[in-house]
Phi, psi and omega in degrees: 000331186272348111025312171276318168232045189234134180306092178220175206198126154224089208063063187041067179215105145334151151219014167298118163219113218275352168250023147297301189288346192306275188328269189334305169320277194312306173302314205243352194251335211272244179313294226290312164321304167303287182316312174283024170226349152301307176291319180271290186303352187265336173294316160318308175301293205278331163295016203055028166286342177239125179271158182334310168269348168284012179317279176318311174327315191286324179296320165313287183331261209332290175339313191256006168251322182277343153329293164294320172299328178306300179310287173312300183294280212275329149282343130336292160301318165294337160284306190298315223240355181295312188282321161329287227280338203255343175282109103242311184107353177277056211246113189277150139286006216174143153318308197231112176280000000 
């Protein structure tokens, strides 16, 4: 992935693509978040760990901490595990590989 979204030349192929970074936000800053703050605070709720009126606070919270672990955590790993991944050979090309 950092491949996608960094100015880098591989086997003479740019590979900086401005609708990586679109996708890579919206799917992983986004969507994933919302869902997993929907699942973790509502599973919380039915156990009664969330009171009744603090849904949404707890949900923001979950929202804006997984935020922030994204923002911190996933360029690293991503940075870090590309060059792993691509002397390995595990390198998708495509939707359908």
């Amino acid at each position: 992935m950092w491949r996608d979204l960094t100015d880098k030349e591989i086997a003479g192929v740019k590979t900086k693509r401005a609708g990586q970074w679109f996708w890579f936000i919206l799917v992983n800053g986004v969507v994933l978040n919302i869902i997993s703050g929907f699942l973790g605070v509502g599973i919380e709720f039915e156990m009664g760990l969330v009171p009744g009126g603090a849904f949404w606070y707890w949900w923001g919270g979950w929202v804006v901490g997984d935020g922030l672990a994204m923002v911190i955590i996933t360029p690293v790993l991503v940075k870090g595990l590309t060059s792993l991944v691509e002397r390995q050979g595990l390198i998708n090309h495509g939707w359908v590989t």
